[in-house]
C-alpha positions in Angstrom: 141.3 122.0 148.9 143.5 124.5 151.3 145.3 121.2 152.6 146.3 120.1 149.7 147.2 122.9 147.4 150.9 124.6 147.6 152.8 127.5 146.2 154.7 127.1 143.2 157.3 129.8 141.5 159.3 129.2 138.9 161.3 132.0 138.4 164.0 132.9 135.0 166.6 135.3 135.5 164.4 137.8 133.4 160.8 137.5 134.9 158.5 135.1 137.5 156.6 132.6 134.6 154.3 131.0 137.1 153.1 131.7 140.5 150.3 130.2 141.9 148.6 127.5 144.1 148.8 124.2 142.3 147.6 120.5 143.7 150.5 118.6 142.4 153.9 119.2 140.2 156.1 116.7 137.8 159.6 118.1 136.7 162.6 116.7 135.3 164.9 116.2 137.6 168.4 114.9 136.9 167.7 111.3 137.4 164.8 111.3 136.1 161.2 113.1 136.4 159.7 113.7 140.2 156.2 114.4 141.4 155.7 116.9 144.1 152.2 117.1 146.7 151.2 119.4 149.1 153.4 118.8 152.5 156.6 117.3 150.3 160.0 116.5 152.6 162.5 119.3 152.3 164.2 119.3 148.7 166.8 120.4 146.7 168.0 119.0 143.2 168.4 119.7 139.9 167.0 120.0 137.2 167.6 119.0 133.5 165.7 120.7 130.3 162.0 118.8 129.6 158.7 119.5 130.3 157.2 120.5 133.9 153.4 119.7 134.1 151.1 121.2 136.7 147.5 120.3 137.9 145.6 122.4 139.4 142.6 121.7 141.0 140.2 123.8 139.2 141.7 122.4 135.6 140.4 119.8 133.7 143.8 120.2 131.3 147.4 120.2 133.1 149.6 123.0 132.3 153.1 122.3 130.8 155.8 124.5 131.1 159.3 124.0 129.2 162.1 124.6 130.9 165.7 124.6 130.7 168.6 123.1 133.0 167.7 124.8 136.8 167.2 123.9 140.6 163.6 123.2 142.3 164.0 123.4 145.8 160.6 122.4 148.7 160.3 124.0 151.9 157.3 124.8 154.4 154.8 123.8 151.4 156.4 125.9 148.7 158.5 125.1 145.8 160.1 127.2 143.9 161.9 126.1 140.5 164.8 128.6 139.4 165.5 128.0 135.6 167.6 129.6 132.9 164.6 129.6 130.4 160.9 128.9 131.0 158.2 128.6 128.3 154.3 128.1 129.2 152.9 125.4 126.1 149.6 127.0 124.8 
């Protein structure tokens, strides 16, 4: 699953939350929410607060984070989501 997994961070001003190899990433971007796959074009938008939901590829259950207002930026099969607040659901 190499190929298709890539790096995510997201990253508060206090702490790293998350930081692992995920298949595929939904966040809310400004105009609206925005799915991310391995090997994604160059990125950079905002964010708005909502829900960022990630699927790995050895869960059966996604895993939601909520975040506040931020940027999520993809490059070289990375992405990295710099928030002002970051909550994992359990």
């Amino acid at each position: 699953m190499d190929g298709q997994e890539f790096l995510l961070e997201i990253i508060t001003p206090q702490r790293v939350v998350y930081s692992q190899k995920v298949l595929s990433v939904t966040a809310p971007g400004k105009d609206g929410y925005l799915g991310i796959l391995a090997n994604h074009a160059p990125l950079l938008t905002s964010l708005k607060p909502g829900k960022i939901e990630i699927k790995k590829a050895d869960d059966l259950i996604a895993t939601t984070i909520n975040v506040q207002q931020g940027f999520l930026e993809t490059s070289n099969n990375k992405v990295d989501i710099l928030v002002d607040d970051a909550e994992i659901e359990e």
